[in-house]
Residue frames as a rotation matrix with the C-alpha (Angstrom) as fourth column:
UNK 1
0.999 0.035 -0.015 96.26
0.036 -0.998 0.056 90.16
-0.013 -0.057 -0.998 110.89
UNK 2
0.200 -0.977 0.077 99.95
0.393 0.009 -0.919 91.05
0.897 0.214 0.386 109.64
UNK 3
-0.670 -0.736 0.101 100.61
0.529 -0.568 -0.631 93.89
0.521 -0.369 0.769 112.29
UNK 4
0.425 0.888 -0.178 98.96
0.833 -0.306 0.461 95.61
0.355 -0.344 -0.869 114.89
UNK 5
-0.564 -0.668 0.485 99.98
0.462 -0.742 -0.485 99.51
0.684 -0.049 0.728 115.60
UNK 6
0.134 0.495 -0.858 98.95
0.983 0.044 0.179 101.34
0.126 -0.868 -0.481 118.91
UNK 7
-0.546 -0.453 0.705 98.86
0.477 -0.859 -0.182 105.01
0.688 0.237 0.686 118.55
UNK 8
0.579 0.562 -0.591 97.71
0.812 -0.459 0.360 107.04
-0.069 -0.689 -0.722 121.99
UNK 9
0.664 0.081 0.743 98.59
0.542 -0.737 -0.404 110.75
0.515 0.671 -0.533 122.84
UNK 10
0.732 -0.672 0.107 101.57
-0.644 -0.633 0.429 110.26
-0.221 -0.383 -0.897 124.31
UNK 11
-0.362 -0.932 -0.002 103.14
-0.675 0.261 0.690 107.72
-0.643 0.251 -0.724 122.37
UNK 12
0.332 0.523 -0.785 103.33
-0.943 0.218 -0.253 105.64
0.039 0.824 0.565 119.46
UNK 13
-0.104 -0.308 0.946 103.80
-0.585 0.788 0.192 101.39
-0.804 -0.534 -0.262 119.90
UNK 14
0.373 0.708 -0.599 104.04
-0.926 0.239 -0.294 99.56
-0.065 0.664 0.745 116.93
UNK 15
-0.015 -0.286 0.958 104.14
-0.684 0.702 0.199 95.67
-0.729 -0.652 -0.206 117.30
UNK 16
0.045 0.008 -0.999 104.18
-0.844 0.535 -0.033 92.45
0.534 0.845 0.031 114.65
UNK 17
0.279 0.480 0.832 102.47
-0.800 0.595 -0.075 89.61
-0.531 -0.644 0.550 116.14
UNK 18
-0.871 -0.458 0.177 103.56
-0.364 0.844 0.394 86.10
-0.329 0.279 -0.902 115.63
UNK 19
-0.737 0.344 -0.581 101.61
-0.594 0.079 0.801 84.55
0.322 0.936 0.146 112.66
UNK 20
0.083 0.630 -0.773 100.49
0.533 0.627 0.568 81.46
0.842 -0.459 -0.284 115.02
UNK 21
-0.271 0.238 0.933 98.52
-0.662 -0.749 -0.001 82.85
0.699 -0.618 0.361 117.94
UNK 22
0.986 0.151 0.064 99.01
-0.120 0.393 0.912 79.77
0.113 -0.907 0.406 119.81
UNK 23
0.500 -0.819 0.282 102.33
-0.201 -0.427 -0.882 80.11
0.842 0.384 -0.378 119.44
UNK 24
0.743 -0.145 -0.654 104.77
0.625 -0.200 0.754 79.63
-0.241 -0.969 -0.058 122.78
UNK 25
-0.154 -0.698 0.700 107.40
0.816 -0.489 -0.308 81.90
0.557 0.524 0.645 120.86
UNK 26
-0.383 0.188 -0.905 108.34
0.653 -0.638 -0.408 84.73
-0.654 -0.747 0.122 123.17
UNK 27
0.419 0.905 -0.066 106.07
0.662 -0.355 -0.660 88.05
-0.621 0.233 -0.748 122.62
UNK 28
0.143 -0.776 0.614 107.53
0.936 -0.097 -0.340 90.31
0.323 0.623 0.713 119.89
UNK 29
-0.100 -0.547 -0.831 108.82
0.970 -0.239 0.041 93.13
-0.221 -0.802 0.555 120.45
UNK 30
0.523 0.774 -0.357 107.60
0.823 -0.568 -0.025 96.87
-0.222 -0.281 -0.934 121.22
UNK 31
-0.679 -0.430 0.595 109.13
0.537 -0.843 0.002 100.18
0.501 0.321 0.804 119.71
UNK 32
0.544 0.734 -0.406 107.99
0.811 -0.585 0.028 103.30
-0.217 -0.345 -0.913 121.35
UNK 33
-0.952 -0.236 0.196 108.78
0.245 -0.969 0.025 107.47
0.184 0.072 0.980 120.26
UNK 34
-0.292 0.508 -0.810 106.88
0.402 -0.703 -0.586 110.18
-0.868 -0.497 0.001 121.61
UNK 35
-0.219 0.672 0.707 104.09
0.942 -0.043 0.333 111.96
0.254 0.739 -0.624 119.57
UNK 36
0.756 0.654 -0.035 103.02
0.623 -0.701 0.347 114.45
0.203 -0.284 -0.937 121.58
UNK 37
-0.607 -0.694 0.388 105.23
0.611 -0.719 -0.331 117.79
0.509 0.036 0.860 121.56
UNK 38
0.354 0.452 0.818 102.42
-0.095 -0.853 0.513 120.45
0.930 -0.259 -0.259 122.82
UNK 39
-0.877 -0.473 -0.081 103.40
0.275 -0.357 -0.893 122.54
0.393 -0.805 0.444 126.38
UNK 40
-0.629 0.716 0.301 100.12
-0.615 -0.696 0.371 123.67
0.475 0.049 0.879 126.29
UNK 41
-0.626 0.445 0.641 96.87
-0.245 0.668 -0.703 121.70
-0.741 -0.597 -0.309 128.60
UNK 42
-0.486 0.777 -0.400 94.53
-0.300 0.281 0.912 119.59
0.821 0.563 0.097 126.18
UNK 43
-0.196 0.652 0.732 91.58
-0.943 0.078 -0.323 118.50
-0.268 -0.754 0.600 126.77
UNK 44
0.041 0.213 0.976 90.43
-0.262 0.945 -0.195 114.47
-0.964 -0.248 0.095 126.24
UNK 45
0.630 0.696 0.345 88.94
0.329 0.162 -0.930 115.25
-0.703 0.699 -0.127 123.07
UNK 46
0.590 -0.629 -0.507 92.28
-0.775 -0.264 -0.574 117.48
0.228 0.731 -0.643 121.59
UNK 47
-0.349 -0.785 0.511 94.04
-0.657 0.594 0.464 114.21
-0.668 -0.173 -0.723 122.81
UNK 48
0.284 0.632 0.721 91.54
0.164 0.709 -0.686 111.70
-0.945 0.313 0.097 121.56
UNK 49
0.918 0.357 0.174 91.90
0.215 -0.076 -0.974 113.58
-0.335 0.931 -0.146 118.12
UNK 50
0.159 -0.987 -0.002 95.68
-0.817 -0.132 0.562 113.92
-0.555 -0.088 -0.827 118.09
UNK 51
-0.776 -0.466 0.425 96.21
-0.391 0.884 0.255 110.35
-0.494 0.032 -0.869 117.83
UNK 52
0.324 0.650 0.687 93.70
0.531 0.476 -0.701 109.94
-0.783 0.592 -0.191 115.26
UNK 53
0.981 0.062 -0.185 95.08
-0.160 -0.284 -0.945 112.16
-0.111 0.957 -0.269 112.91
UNK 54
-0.265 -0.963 0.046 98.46
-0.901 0.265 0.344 110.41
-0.343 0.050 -0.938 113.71
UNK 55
-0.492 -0.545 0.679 97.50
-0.106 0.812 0.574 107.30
-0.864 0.211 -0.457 112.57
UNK 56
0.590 0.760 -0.272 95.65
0.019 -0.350 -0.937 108.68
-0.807 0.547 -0.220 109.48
UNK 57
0.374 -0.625 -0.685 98.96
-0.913 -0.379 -0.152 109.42
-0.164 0.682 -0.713 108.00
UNK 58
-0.559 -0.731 0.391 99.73
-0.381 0.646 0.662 106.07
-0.736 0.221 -0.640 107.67
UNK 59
0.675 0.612 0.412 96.42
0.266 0.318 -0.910 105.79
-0.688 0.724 0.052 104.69
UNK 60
-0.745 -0.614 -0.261 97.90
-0.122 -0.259 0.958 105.80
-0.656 0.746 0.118 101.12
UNK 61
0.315 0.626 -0.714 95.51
-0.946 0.147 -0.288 105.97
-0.076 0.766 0.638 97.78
UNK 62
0.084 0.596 -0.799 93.86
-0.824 0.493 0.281 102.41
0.561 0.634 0.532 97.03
UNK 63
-0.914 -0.375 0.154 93.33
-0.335 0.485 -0.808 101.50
0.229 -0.790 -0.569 100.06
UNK 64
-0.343 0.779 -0.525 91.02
0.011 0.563 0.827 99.50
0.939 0.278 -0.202 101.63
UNK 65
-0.418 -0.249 0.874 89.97
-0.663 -0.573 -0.481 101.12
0.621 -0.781 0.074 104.95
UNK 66
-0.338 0.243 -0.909 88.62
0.774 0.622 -0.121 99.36
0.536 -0.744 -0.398 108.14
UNK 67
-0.298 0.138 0.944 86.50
-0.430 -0.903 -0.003 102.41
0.853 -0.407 0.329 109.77
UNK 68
-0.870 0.172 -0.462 86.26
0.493 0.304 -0.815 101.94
0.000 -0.937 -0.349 113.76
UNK 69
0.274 0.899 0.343 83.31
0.383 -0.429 0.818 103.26
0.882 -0.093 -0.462 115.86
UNK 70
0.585 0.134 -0.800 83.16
0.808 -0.177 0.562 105.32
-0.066 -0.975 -0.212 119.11
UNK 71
0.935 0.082 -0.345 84.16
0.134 -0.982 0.131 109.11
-0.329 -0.169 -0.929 119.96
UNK 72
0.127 -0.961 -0.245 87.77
-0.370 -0.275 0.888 108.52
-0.921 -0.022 -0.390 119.37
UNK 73
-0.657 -0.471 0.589 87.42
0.473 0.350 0.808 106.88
-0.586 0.810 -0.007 115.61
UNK 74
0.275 0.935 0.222 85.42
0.921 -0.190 -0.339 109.20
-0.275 0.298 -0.914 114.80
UNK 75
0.207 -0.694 -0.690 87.93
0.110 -0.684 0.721 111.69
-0.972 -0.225 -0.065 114.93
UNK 76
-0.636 -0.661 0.398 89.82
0.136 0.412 0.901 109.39
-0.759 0.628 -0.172 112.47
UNK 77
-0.300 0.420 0.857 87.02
0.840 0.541 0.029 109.53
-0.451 0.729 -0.515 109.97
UNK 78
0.925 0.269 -0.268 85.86
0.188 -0.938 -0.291 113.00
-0.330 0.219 -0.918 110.12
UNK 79
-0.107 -0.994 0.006 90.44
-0.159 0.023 0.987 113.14
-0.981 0.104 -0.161 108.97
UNK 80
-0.707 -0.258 0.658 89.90
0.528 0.426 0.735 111.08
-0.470 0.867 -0.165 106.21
UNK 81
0.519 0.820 0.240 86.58
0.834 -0.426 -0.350 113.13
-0.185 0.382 -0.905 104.93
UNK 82
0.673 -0.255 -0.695 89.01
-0.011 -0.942 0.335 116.18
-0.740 -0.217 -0.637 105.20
UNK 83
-0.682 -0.731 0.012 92.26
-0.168 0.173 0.970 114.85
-0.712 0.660 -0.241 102.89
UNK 84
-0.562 -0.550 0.618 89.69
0.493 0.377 0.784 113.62
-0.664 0.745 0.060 100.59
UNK 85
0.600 0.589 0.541 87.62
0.799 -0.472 -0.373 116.53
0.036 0.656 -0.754 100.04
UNK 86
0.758 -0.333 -0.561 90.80
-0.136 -0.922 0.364 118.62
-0.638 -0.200 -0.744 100.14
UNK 87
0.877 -0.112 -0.467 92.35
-0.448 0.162 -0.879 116.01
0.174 0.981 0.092 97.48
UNK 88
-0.066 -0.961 -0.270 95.42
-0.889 0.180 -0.421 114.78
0.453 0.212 -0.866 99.08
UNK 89
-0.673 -0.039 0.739 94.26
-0.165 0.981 -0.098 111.52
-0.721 -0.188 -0.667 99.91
UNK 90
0.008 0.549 -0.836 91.87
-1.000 0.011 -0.002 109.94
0.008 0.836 0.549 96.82
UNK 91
-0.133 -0.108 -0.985 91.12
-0.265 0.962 -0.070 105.97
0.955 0.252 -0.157 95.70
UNK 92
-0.998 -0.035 0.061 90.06
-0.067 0.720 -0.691 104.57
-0.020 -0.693 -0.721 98.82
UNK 93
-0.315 0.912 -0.263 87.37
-0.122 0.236 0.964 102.76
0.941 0.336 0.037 100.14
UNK 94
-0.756 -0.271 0.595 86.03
-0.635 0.088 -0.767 102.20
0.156 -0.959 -0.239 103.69
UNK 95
-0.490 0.186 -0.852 84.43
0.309 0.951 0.030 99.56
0.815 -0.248 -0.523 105.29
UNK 96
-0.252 0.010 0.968 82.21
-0.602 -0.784 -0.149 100.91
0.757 -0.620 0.204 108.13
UNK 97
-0.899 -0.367 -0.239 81.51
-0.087 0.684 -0.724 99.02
0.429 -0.631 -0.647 111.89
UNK 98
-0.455 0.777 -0.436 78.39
0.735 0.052 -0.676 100.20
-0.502 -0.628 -0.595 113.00
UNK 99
0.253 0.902 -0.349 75.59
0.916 -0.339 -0.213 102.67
-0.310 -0.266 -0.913 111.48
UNK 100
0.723 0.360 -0.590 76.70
0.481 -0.875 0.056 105.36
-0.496 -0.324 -0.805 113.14
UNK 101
-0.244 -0.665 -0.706 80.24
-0.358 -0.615 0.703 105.53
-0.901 0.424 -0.088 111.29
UNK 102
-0.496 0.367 0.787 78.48
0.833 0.458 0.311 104.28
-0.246 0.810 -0.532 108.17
UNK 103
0.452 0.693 0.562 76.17
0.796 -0.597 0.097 107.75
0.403 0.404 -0.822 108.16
UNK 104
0.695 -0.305 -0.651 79.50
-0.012 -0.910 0.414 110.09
-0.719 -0.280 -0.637 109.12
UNK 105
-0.641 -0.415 0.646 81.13
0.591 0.269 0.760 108.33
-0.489 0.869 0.072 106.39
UNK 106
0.114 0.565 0.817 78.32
0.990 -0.131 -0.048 109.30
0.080 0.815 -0.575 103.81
UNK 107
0.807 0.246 -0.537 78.24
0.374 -0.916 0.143 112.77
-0.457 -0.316 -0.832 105.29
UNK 108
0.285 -0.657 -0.698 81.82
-0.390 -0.745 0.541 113.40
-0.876 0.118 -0.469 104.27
UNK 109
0.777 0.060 -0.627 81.50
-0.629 0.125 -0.768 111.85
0.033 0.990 0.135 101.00
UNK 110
-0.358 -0.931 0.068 84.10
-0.901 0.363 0.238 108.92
-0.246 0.024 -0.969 101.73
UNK 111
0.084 0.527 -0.845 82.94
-0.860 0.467 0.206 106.05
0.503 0.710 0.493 99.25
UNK 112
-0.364 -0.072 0.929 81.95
-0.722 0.651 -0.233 102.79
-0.588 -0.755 -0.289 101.49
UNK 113
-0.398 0.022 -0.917 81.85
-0.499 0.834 0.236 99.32
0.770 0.552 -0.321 100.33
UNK 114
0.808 0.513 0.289 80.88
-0.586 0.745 0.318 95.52
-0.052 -0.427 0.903 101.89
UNK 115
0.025 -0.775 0.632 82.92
-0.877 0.286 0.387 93.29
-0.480 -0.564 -0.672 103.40
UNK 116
0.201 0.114 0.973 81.79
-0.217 0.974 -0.070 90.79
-0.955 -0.197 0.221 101.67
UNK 117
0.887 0.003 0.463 82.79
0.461 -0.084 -0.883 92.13
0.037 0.996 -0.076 98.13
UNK 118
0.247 -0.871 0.425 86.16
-0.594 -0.483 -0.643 93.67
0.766 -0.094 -0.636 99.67
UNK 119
0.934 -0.042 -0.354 87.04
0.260 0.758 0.598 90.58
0.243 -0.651 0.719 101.99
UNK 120
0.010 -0.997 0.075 90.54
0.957 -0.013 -0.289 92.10
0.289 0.075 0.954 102.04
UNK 121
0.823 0.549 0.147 91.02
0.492 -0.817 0.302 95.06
0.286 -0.176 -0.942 104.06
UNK 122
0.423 -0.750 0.509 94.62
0.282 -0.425 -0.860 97.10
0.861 0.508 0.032 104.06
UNK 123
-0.952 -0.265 0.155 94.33
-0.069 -0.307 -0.949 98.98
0.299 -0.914 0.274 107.40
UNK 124
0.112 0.984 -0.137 91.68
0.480 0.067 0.875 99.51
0.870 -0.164 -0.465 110.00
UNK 125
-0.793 -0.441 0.420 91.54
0.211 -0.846 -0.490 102.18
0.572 -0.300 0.764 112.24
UNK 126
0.399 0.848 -0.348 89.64
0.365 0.201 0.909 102.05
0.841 -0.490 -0.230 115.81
UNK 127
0.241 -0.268 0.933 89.65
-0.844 -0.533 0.064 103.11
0.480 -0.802 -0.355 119.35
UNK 128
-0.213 0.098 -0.972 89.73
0.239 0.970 0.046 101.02
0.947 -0.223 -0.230 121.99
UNK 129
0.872 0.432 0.231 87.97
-0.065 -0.365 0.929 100.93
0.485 -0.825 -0.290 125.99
UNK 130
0.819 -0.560 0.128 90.95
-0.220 -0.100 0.970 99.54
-0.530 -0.823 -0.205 127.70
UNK 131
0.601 -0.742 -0.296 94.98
-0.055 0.332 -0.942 98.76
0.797 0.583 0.158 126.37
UNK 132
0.919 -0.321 0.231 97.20
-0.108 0.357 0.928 97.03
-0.380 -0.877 0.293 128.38
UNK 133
-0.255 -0.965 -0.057 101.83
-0.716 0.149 0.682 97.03
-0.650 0.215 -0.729 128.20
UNK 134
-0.338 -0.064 0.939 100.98
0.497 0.835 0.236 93.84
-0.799 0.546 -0.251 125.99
UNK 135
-0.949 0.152 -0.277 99.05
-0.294 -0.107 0.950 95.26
0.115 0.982 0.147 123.48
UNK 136
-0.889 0.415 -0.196 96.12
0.454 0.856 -0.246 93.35
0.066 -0.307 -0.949 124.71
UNK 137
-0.854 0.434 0.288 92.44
-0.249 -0.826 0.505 95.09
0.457 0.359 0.814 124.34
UNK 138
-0.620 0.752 -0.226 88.99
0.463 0.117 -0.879 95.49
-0.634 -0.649 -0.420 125.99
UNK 139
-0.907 0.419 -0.044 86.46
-0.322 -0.620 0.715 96.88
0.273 0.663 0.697 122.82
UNK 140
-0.861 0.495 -0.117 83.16
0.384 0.783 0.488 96.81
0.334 0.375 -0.865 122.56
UNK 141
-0.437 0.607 -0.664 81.54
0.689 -0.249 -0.681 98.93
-0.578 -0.755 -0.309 125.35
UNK 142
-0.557 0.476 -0.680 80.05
-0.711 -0.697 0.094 101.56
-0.430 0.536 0.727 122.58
UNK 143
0.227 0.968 0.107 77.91
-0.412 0.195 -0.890 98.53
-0.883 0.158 0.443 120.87
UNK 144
0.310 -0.396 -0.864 80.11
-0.944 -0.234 -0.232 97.88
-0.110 0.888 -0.446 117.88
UNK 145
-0.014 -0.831 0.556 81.73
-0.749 0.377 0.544 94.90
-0.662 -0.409 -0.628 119.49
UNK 146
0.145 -0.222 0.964 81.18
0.338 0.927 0.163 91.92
-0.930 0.302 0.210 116.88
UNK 147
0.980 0.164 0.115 81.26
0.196 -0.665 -0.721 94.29
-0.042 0.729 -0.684 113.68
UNK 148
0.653 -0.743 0.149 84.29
-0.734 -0.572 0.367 95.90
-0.187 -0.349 -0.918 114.97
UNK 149
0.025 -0.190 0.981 85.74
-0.171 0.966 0.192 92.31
-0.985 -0.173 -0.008 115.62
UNK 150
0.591 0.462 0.661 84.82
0.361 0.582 -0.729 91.09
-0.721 0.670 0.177 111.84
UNK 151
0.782 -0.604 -0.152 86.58
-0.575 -0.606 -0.550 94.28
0.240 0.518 -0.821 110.08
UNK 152
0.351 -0.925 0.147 89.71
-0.936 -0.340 0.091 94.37
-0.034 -0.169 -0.985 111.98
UNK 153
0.280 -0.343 0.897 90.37
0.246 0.928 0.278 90.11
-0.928 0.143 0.344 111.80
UNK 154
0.391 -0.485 0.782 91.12
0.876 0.458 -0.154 90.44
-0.283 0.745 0.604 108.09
UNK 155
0.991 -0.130 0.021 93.00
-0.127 -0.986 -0.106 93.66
0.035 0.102 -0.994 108.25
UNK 156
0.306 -0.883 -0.356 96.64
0.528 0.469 -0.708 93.27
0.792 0.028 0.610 107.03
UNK 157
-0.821 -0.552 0.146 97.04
0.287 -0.620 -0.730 96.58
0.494 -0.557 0.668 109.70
UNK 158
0.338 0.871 -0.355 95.10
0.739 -0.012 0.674 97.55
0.583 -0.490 -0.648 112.71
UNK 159
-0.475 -0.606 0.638 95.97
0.264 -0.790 -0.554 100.65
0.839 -0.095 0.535 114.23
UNK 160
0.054 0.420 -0.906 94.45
0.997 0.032 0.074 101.05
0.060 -0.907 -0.417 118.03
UNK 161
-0.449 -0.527 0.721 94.02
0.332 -0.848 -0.413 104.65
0.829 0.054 0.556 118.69
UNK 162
0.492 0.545 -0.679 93.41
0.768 0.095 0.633 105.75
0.409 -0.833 -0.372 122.20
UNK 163
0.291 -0.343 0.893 93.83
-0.610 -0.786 -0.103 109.14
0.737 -0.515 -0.438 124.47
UNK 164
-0.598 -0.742 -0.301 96.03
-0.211 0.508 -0.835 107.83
0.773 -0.436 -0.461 127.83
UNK 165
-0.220 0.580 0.784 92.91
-0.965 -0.010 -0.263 107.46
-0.145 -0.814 0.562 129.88
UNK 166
0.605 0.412 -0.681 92.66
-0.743 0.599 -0.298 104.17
0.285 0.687 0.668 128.13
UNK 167
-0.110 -0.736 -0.668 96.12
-0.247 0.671 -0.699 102.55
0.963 0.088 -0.256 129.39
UNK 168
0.803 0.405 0.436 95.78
-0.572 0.319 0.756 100.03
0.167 -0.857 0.488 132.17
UNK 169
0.012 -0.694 0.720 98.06
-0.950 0.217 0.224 97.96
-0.312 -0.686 -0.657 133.95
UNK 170
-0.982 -0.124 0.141 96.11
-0.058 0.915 0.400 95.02
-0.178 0.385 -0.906 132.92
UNK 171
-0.606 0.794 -0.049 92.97
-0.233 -0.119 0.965 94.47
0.760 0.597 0.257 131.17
UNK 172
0.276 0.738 -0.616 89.74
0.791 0.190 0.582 95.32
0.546 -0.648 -0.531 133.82
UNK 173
-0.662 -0.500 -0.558 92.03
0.746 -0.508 -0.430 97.79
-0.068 -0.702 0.709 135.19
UNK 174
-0.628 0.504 0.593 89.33
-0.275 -0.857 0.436 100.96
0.728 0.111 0.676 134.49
UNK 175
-0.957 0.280 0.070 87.15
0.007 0.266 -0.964 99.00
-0.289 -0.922 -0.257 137.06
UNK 176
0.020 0.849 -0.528 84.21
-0.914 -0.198 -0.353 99.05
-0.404 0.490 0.772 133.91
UNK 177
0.377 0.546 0.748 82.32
-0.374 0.829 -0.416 96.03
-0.847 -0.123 0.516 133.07
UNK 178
-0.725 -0.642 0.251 83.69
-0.214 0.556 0.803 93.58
-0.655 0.528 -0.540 130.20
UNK 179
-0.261 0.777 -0.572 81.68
-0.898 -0.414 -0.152 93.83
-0.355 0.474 0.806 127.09
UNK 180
-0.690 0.345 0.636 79.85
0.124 0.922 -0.366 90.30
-0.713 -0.173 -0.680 126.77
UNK 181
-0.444 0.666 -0.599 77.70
-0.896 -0.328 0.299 90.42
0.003 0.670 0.743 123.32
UNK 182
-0.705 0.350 0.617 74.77
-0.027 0.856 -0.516 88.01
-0.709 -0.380 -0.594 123.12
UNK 183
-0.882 0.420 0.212 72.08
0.263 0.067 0.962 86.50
0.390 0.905 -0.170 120.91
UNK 184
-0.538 0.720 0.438 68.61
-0.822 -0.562 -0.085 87.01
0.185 -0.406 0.895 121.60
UNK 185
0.287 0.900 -0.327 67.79
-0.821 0.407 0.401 83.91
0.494 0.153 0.856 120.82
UNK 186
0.937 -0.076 -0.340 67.55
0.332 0.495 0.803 81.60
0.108 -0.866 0.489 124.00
UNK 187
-0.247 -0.815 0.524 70.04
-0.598 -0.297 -0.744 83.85
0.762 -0.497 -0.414 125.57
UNK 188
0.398 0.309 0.864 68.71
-0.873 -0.162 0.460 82.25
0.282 -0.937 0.205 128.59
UNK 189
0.945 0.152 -0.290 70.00
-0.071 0.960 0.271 79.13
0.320 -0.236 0.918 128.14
UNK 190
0.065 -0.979 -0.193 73.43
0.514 0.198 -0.835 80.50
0.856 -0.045 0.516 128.04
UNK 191
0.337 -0.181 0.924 73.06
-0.723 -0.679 0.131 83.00
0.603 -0.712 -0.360 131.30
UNK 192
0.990 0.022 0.141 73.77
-0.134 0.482 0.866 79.92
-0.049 -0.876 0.480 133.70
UNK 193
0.574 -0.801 -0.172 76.94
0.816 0.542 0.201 79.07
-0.068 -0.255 0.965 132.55
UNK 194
0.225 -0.138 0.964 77.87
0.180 -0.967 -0.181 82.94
0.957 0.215 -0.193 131.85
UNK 195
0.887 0.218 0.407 76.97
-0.340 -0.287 0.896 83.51
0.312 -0.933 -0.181 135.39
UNK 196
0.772 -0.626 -0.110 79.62
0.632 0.735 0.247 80.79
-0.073 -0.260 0.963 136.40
UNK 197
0.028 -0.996 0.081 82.04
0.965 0.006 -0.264 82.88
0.262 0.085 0.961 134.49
UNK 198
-0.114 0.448 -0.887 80.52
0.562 -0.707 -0.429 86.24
-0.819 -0.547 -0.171 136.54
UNK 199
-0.925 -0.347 0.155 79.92
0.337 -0.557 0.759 87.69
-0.177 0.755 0.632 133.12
UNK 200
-0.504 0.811 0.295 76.13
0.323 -0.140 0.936 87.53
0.801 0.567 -0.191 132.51
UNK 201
-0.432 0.318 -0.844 75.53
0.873 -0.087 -0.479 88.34
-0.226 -0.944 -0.240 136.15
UNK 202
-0.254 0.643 -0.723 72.64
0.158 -0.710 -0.687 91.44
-0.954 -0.289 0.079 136.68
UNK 203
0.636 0.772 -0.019 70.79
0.052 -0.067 -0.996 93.29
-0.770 0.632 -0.083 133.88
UNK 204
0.159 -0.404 0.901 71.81
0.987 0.061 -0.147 94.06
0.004 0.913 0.409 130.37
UNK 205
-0.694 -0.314 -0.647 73.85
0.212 -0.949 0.234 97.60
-0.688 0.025 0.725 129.67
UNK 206
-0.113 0.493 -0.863 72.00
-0.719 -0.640 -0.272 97.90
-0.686 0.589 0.427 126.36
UNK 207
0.757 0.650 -0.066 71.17
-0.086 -0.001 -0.996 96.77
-0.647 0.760 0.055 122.64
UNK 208
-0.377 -0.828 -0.415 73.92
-0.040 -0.433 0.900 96.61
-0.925 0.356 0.131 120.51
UNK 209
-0.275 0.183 -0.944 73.76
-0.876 -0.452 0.168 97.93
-0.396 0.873 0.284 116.48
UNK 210
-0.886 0.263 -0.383 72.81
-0.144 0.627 0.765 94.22
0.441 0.733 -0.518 115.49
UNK 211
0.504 0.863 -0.046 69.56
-0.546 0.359 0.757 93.78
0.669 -0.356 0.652 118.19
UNK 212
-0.110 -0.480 -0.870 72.16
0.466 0.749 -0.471 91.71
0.878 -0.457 0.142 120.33
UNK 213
0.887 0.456 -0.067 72.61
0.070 0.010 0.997 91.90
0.456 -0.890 -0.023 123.87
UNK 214
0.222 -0.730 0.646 74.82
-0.055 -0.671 -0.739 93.89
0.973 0.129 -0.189 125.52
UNK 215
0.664 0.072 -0.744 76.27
0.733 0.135 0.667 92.61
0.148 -0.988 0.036 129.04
C-alpha cells in the first residue's frame, strides 16, 4: 500500500507509510486541517456522511475503486452512485467487500469487477471500528473483516473514513471486543491456543459474509 489517508469529521490526516513494514525507521509523519466548518449540531450519521463525501473527492475517472462495508462506507458509495448518475465522475470500476456493498453498488448502477481480473486497485475507501494517533486500526466488527483486508492490501490509496466516535487513545480503547475471524474447519483445534491469547474466550458474535466465525 503506497499511502494511507484518514478522513473523520473533524479532521483530515494524511500519512505515507514506510515501504518496509518492519522497518525501525522513525514513523512518518502526520498533516492535519480541519474539515468540518458547520455551527450547527449533527447527528452521527450527518458526521459519518461528511467524511465520506470528503474522501470521495479524491476519485478521478479510470479508477479502480476499493468499496468498504459498514454504515459509514456506505455513505461513500451511495456518493459515488450520485456523481456517476449525475455524470461528473464516469470510467470507474469498483471492487466490492462484502454482499451487502456488492447489491448497493448494483442498485446505483456503479459497474463492479473481480479482484482477481483487476489485481490492481487505485484507491479504497472504508470505515473503520476503532483509529488510534498512529494511524493504527481495529476493522472487522460488521463481518467484512478478511474481504475488507484483501481489497485494501493492494490498494495504491486507502482512505479510512470515520465519524470521531471512532478515535481512541489506543486500539481497545471503545472497550468492544477485537474482531478474531475463524475457519470452520477444526476451529476447535485452534480455540486452546486463542484462549491463551484471551481472544477465542466465550461464544461466537456471529457468521461472517464468508460462513467464517466471528469472535
Amino acid at each position: 500500500m503506497a499511502s494511507l489517508s484518514f478522513v473523520s469529521s473533524s479532521h483530515l490526516t494524511l500519512r505515507a507509510p514506510s515501504p518496509n513494514l518492519r522497518s525501525s525507521s522513525p514513523r512518518p509523519t502526520s498533516v492535519s486541517f480541519s474539515v468540518k466548518a458547520q455551527s450547527v449540531a449533527l447527528s452521527q450519521d450527518d458526521l459519518k456522511k461528511l467524511a465520506a463525501e470528503k474522501a470521495v473527492e479524491s476519485i478521478k475517472p479510470g479508477m479502480v475503486l476499493g468499496l468498504g462495508t459498514g454504515s459509514t462506507a456506505a455513505f461513500a458509495v451511495d456518493q459515488i452512485g450520485k456523481l456517476l448518475s449525475s455524470g461528473q465522475l464516469h470510467d470507474i470500476v469498483g471492487i466490492p467487500t462484502s454482499k451487502r456493498t456488492e447489491d448497493q453498488a448494483r442498485s446505483l448502477g456503479i459497474p463492479l469487477v473481480a479482484l482477481d481480473t483487476h489485481p490492481r486497485i487505485d484507491l479504497a475507501i472504508d470505515g473503520a471500528d476503532e483509529v488510534d494517533p498512529n494511524l493504527d486500526l481495529v476493522k472487522g466488527r460488521g463481518g467484512a473483516l478478511l474481504r475488507e483486508k484483501m481489497v485494501e492490501a493492494v490498494a495504491e490509496r486507502f482512505i479510512v473514513v470515520a465519524d470521531d466516535t471512532k478515535l481512541v487513545k489506543g486500539l481497545g480503547g471503545s472497550g468492544l471486543a477485537m474482531p478474531v475471524e475463524v475457519v470452520q474447519f477444526c476451529w476447535r483445534m485452534g480455540l486452546p491456543r486463542g484462549g491463551r491469547l484471551g481472544s477465542l474466550r466465550g461464544s461466537w458474535s456471529m457468521v461472517c459474509f464468508l460462513g467464517w466465525l466471528l469472535r
